[in-house]
C-alpha positions in Angstrom: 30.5 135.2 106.4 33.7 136.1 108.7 35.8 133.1 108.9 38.5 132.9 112.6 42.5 132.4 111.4 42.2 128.7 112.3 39.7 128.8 109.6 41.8 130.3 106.9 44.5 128.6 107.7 42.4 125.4 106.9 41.3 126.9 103.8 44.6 127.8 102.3 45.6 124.3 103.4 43.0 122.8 101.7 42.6 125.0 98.5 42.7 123.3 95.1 44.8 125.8 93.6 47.6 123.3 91.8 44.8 122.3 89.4 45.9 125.4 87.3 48.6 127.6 89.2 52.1 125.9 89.7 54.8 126.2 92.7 56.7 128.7 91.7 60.2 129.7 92.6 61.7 131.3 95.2 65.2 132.5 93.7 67.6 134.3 95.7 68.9 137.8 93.8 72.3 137.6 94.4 72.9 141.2 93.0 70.5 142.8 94.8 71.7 140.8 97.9 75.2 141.8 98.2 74.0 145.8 97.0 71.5 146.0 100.0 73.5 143.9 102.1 70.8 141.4 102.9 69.9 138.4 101.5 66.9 139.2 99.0 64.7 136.4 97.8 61.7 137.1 95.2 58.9 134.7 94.6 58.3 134.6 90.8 54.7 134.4 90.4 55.2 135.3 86.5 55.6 131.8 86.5 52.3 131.0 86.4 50.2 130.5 83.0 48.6 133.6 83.5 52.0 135.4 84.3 50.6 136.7 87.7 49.5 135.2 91.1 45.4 136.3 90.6 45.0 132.6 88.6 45.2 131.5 92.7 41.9 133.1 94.0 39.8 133.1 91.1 40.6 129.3 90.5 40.2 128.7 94.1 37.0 130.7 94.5 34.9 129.4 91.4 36.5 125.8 92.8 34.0 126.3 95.7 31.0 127.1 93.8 28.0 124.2 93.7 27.4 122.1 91.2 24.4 124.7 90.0 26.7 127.6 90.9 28.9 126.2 88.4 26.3 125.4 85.9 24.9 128.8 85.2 28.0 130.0 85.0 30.1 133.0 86.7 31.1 136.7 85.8 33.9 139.1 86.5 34.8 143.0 85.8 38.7 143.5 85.0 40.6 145.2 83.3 44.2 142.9 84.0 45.2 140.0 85.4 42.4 138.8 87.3 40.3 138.9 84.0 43.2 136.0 82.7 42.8 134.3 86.0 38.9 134.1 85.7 39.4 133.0 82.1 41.8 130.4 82.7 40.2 128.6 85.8 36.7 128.7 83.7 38.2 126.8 81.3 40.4 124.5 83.0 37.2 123.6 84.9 34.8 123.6 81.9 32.4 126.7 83.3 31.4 129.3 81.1 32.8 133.0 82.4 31.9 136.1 81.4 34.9 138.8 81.3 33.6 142.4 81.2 36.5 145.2 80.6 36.5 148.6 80.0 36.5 149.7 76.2 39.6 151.5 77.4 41.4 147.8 77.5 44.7 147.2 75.4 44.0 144.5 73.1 47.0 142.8 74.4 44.8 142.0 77.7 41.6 141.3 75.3 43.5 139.0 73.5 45.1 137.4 76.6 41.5 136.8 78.0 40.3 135.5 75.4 43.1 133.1 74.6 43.1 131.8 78.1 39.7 131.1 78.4 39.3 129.7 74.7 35.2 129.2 73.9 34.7 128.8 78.1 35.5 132.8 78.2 32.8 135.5 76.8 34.5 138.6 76.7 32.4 142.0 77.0 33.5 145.7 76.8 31.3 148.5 78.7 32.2 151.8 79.6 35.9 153.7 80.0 36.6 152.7 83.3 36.9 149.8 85.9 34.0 151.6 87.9 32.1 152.1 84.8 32.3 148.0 83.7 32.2 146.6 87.2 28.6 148.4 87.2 27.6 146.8 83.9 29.1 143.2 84.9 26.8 143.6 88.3 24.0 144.2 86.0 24.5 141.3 84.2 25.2 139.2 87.0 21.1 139.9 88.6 19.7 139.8 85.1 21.5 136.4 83.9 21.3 134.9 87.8 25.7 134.7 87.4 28.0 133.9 90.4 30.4 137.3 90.8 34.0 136.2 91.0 35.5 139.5 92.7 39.6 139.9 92.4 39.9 140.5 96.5 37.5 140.9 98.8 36.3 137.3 99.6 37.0 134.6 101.8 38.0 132.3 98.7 40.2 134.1 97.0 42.5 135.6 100.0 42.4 131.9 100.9 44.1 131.0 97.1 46.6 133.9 97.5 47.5 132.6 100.6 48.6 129.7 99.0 52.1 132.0 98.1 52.9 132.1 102.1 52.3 128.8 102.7 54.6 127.8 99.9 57.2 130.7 100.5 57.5 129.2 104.3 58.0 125.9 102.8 61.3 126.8 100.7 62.4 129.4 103.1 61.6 128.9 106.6 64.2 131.6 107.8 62.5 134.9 106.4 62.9 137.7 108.7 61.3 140.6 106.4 58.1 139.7 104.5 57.2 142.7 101.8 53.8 142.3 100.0 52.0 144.2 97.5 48.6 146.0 98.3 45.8 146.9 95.4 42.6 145.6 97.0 44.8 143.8 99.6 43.4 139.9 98.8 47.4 139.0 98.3 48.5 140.6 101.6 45.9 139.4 103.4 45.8 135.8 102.3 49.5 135.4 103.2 50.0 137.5 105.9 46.7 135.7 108.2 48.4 132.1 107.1 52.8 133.7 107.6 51.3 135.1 111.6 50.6 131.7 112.5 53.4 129.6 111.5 55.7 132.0 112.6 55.0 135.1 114.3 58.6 136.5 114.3 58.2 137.2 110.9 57.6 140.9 109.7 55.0 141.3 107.4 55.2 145.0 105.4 52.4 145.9 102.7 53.9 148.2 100.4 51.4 150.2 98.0 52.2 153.1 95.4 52.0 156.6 96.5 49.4 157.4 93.7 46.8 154.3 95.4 48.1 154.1 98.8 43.5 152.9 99.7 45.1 150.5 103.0 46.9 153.0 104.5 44.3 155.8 104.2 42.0 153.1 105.6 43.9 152.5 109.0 44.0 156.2 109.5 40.4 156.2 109.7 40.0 152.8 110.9 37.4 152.2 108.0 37.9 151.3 104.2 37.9 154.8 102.3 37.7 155.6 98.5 40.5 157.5 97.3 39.6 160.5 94.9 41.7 159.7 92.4 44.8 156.9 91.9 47.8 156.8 89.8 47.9 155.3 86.6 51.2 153.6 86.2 51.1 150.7 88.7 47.7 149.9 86.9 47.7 146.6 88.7 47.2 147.9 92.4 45.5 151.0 91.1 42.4 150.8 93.5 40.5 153.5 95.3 38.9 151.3 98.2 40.5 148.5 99.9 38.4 145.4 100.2 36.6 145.3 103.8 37.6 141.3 104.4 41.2 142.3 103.5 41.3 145.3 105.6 40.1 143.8 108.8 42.7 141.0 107.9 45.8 143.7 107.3 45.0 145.7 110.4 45.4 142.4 112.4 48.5 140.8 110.7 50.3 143.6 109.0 53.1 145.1 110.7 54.0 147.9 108.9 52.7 149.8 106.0 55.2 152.0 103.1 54.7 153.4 100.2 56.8 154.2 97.2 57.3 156.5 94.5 57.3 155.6 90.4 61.0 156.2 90.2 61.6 153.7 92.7 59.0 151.5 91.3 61.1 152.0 87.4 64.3 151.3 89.8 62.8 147.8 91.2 61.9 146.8 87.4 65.9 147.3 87.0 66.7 145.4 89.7 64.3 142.1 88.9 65.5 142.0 85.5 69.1 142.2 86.5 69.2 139.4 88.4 66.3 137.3 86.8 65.9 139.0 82.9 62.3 139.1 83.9 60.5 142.4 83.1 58.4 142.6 85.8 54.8 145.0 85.4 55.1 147.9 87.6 52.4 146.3 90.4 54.8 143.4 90.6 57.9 145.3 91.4 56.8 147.0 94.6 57.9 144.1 96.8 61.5 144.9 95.6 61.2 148.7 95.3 60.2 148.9 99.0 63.1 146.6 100.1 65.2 149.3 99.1 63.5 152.0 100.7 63.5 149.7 103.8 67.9 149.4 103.9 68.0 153.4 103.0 65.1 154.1 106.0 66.1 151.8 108.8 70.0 151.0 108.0 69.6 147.0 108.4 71.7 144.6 107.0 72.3 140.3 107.6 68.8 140.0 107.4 66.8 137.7 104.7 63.8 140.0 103.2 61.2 137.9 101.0 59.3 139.7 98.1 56.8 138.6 95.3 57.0 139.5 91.0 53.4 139.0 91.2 52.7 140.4 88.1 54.7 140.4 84.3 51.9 141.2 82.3 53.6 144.7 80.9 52.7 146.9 78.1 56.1 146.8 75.9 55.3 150.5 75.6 56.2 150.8 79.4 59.7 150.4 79.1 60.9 153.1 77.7 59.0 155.2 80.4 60.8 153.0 83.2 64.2 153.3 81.4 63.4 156.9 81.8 62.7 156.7 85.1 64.9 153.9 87.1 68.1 156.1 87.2 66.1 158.5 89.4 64.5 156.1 91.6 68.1 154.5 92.3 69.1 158.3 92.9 72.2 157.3 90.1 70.7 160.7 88.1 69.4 164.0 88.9 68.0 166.5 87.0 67.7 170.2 87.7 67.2 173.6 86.5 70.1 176.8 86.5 70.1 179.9 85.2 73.0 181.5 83.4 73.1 185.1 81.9 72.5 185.1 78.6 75.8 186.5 77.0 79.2 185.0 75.1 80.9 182.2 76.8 78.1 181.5 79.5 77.2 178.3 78.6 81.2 177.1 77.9 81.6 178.5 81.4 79.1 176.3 82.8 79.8 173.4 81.2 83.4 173.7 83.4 82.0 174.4 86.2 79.9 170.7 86.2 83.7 169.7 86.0 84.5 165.8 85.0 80.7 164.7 86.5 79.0 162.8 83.6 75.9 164.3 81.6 73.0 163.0 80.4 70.8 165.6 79.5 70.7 169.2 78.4 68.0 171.2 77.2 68.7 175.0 75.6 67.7 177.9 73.9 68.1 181.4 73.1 65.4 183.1 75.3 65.9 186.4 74.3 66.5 188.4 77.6 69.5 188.6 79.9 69.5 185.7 81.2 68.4 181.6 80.2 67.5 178.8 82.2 68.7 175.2 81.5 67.4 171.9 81.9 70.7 169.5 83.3 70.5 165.9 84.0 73.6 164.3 85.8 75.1 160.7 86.5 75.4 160.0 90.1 78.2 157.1 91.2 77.8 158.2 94.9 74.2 159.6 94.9 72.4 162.0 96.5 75.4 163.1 98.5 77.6 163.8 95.1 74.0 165.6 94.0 74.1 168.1 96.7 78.1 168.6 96.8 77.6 169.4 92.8 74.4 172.2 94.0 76.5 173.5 96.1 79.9 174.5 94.0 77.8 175.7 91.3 76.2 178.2 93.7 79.5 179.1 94.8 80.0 180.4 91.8 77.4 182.5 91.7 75.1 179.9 89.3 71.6 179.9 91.1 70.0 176.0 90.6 66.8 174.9 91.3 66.5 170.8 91.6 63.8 169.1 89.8 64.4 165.1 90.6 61.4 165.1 92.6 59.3 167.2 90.2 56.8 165.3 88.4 55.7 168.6 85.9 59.3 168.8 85.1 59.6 164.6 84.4 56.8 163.7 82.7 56.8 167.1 80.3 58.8 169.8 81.0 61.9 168.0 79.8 60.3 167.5 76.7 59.6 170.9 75.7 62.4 173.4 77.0 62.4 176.3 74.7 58.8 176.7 74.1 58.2 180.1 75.3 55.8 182.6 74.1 57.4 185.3 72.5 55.2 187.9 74.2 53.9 188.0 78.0 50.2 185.9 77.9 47.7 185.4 81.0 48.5 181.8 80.8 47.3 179.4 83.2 48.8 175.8 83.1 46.7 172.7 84.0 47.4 168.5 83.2 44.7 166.2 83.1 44.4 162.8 83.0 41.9 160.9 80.4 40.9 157.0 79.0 42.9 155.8 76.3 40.7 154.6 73.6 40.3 155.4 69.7 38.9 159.0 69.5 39.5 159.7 73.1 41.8 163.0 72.4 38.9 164.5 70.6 36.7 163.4 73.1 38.6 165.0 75.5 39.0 168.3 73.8 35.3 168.3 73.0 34.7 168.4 76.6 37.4 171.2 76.9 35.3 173.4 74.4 36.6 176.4 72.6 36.1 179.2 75.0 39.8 179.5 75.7 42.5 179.4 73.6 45.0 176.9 73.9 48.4 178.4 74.1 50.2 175.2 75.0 50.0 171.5 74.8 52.0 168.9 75.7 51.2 164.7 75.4 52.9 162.1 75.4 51.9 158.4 75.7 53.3 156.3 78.5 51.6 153.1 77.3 49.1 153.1 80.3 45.2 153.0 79.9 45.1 156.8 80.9 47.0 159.6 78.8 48.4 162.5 80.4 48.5 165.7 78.8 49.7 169.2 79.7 47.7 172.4 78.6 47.9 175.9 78.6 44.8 178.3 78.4 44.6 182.1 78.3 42.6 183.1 80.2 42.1 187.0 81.5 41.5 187.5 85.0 38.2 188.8 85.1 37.4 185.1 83.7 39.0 183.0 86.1 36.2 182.1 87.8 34.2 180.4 85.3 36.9 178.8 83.1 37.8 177.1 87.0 34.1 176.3 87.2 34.3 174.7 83.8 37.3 173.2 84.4 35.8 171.0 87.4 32.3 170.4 85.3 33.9 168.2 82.4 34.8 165.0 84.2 38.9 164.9 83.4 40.7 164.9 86.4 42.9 168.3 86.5 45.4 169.6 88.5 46.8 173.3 88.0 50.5 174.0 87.4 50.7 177.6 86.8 52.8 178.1 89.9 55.3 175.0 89.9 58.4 176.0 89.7 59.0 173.8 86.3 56.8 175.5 84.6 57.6 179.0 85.9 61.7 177.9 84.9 61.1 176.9 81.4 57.5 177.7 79.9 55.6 180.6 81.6 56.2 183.5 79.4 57.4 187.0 80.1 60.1 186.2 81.9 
């Protein structure tokens, strides 16, 4: 059913929402606020018992249900926070829910469901993905006659999210920039259809990661599209298709659309604990990350910018990849490659030539040629200005550097394993893939890779996301290239070759 705005507007109105979510704040950053030179308020939706905003929607949409509706019970597939949202309302309204999550799930979120929803909440695992357990809770829902609770796309539960605008307008009627997150776009669209028409004057921007950017693919083609693939770290917006109700609610009320990168994602995470000591999830940051991007882009300043945390449900795990990570984003640490000769006194001669700019990291070793290439990180106090100023005395004396802050191969591995060359020239070809974390995935996973190439390098490291990352090398002789890439695209991993980024050419690729 399409509902008009005068419709949803009643609905948000009317939604029974504070019979399980809470009012949450609206606090005013006062760091962030005099860095950016605007005045930067957040709307802490880790307030709520659930620690994110989804307890809105799915309390508001099973409120709606009929008395039978309600009786034979309801059924969701997540893998996060809308799983604890479902959970919660079930209980809180006495109606029994079934919860079906990947097998991939950290038992953190397992144990959260099940907590929240107490003997109302019947948790099942199917499958290694979201796609793979959404298909098995739609099973269930025809064979067992369930009500399906989805996390975005209905009428309902944009109407409960909208219940964040309504109450944002009501503690801070003078908002001139609006920044909401987008997964499947129930949030944005819920408060952005209810913001438009109280006041019109204010600027609504969805902000979605780079790695699952599905609205803004969508309004290049006019149509909801599915993404081939989406980026594991912002789990909690990591969606390939936008919902259809939410997109033809964006495209009307939306104003503008950004995106923005991990690092500055890791930077936002700084800045909400900072002023708030919240640790924010990665999904719920990218209100705050895209602020930032907004001052550096378009040079405001005096204006009032509203944001949501709509998410703290973080793996600890996490943190030490965004530690990693936030220096980048805030462009207060680069990290690049240089090549020295390998002789006496090089690498004391470089080392002055950085001059009194403060290190962080160095990675070295012996290569055994005439020359060596090192891995530098720097500390930045007037960004990327002092960056390029540094690039450019070092190649005035004769250093040639090659920057990597922007290099993903180089961040997520490379760093790690500078040195590692082969001691003798192999036809190596360099490929990362992406694979479900569960027990026995790894051998899984190289099961699938099979033993028809020998592996001549491998890199993993886990980033405390559902997905593992690893980096591989395979030698592989020319005359077989054709049917190791045929292989490579038969076993289901998602793969992406490396063997000509510069990262891996710097510091890994033999014979050189």
């Amino acid at each position: 059913m399409t509902y008009s705005k005068t419709e949803y507007l009643v609905k948000i109105l009317q939604a029974p929402v504070y019979e399980a979510a809470v009012m949450s704040d609206l606090v005013n950053m006062p760091r962030l606020s005099s860095e950016l030179n605007n005045q930067v308020y957040l709307k802490r939706e880790d307030q709520q018992p659930v620690k994110s905003f989804k307890l809105r929607g799915a309390y508001n949409c099973i409120a709606q249900l009929s008395d039978l509706e309600k009786q034979a019970g309801v059924i969701t597939a997540s893998a996060g926070n809308h799983a604890q949202g479902v959970a919660y309302a079930a209980k809180a309204m006495g109606i029994q829910a079934t919860i079906v999550m990947p097998e991939t799930t950290p038992d953190i979120k397992v144990d959260a469901v099940k907590r929240f929803g107490g003997e109302y909440a019947k948790v099942v695992q199917f499958g290694t993905s979201f796609d793979q357990a959404s298909d098995h809770a739609r099973a269930l829902c025809d064979q067992q006659q369930l009500t399906m609770i989805p996390p975005f796309d209905h009428p309902d539960v944009i109407a409960g999210q909208g219940t964040i605008g309504k109450e944002m307008l009501s503690q801070h009627s003078d908002i001139d920039v609006l920044f909401i997150a987008v997964g499947g776009g129930g949030l944005a669209a819920g408060i952005a259809v209810y913001v438009k028409q109280i006041n019109p004057n204010i600027k609504i921007v969805a902000v979605e990661s780079e790695e699952s950017a599905c609205l803004m693919a969508a309004l290049e083609k006019g149509q909801p599209v599915t993404l081939p693939e989406v980026g594991i770290f912002a789990d909690g917006v990591a969606v390939k298709t936008i919902g259809q109700t939410p997109f033809e609610l964006c495209r009307q009320y939306v104003d503008e659309v950004m995106t923005v990168s991990n690092d500055e994602l890791c930077t936002a995470i700084k800045d909400i604990f900072d002023d708030t000591r919240v640790i924010a999830e990665p999904a719920g940051a990218l209100s705050v990350a895209a602020m930032r991007k907004y001052v550096r882009d378009k040079q405001v300043s005096g204006q009032t910018f509203g944001g949501i945390l709509c998410g703290a449900n973080i793996n600890f795990h996490t943190l030490r990849y965004v530690s990693e990570r936030c220096e980048l984003g805030e462009q207060k640490e680069a990290v690049f490659a240089v090549q020295i000769p390998e002789e006496k006194g090089a690498f004391k001669s470089f080392c002055a030539a950085l001059g009194g700019i403060v290190i962080t990291e160095f990675n070295y070793r012996l290569a055994h040629n005439s020359s060596a290439h090192i891995f530098v990180g720097v500390k930045l106090k007037q960004g990327r200005d002092e960056y390029l100023a540094l690039l450019d005395r070092l190649k005035g004396s004769g250093y040639d550097c090659f920057d990597l802050s922007n290099n993903e191969l180089a961040k997520l591995h490379v760093r790690h394993m500078v040195g590692g060359r082969p001691s003798q020239r192999t036809e190596e070809v360099a490929y990362s893939f992406s694979f479900p974390e569960y027990p026995g995935a790894l051998m899984q996973f190289l099961n699938a890779l099979g033993h028809d190439w020998n592996i001549t390098l491998f890199h993993y490291r886990n980033h405390g996301a559902a997905s593992g990352l690893v980096l591989i090398g395979f030698e592989v002789a020319p005359e077989q290239q054709a049917a190791f890439q045929t292989h490579i695209e038969s076993i289901g991993f998602n793969a992406q070759s490396h063997t000509d980024d510069p990262a891996y050419e710097f510091f890994l690729a033999s014979g050189r």
